[in-house]
N, C-alpha and C positions, 0 to 999 in steps of 0.2 A: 110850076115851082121855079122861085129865082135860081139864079146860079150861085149864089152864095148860098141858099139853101142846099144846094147839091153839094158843095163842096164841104161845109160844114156836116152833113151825112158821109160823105167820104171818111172824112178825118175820125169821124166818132165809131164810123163800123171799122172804120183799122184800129181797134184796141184792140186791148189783151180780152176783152167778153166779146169778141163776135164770136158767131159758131157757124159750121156750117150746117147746110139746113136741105133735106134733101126732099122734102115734100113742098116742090116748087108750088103746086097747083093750091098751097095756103099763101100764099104769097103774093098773090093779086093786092096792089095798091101800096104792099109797101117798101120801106129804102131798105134796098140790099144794095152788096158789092159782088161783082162777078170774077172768078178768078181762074186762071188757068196754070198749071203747071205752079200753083204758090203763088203768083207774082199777080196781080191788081189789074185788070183788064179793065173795065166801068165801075162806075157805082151810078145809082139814079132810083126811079121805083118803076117797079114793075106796072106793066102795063095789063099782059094778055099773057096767060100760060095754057099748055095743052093741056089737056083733062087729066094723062097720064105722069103727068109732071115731066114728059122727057123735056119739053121745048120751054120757052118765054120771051116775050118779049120787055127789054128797058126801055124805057125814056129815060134818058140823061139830063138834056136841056132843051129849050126853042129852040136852039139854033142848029140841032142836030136831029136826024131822023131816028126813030127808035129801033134799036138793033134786036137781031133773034141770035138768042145762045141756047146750044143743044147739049144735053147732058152728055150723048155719044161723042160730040169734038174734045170734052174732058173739061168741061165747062163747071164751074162751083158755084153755087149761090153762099152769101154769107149772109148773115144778118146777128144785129145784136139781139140780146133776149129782151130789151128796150121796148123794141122796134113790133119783135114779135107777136109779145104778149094779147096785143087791140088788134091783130087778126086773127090769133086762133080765138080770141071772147066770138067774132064776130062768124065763125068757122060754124057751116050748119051741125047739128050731130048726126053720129054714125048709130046706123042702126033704125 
C-alpha cells in the first residue's frame, strides 16, 4: 500500500462513522486505526490476528515494520462500517 493510501485511510477512519470493532480476528486485510486511551496510535491494515482476537498485527507502511497491539495493553481497533462491510461478506459462517 502507498503511503498516501495509508494516510488517506487514516483521515477517513477518523470520522464521525468509525466504530470500534472488537472481533479483531474479522479483520484480517483490512484498514483500521488503532487507539489507546482515545487518542490515534496507527492506522494501516492488518496483517495477522490471533484466533482469539486478543492480539494483531498492522502494517502501516514499507518503510516501517508491522507492529503487534494487544487488546490487554488497552489497545482499540477502529474501523469504518465502509471498510468492514467486504470482510464480514468474506467471513466464513458460524455453525
Amino acid at each position: 500500500m502507498k503511503r498516501r493510501d495509508l494516510f488517506s485511510a487514516a483521515t477517513h477512519l477518523d470520522g464521525p462513522r468509525s466504530m470500534r470493532y472488537d472481533d479483531w480476528a474479522a479483520l484480517t486485510g483490512g484498514r483500521i486505526m488503532i487507539r489507546r486511551h482515545g487518542n490515534i496510535v496507527q492506522a494501516g491494515v492488518v496483517e495477522m490476528v490471533m484466533p482469539d482476537s486478543s492480539a494483531l498485527w498492522l502494517d502501516s507502511d514499507p518503510m516501517h515494520e508491522r507492529r503487534y497491539y494487544s487488546k490487554n495493553d488497552g489497545y482499540e481497533a477502529w474501523i469504518s462500517p465502509r471498510d468492514l462491510q467486504p470482510l464480514l461478506r468474506r467471513a466464513p459462517a458460524l455453525g
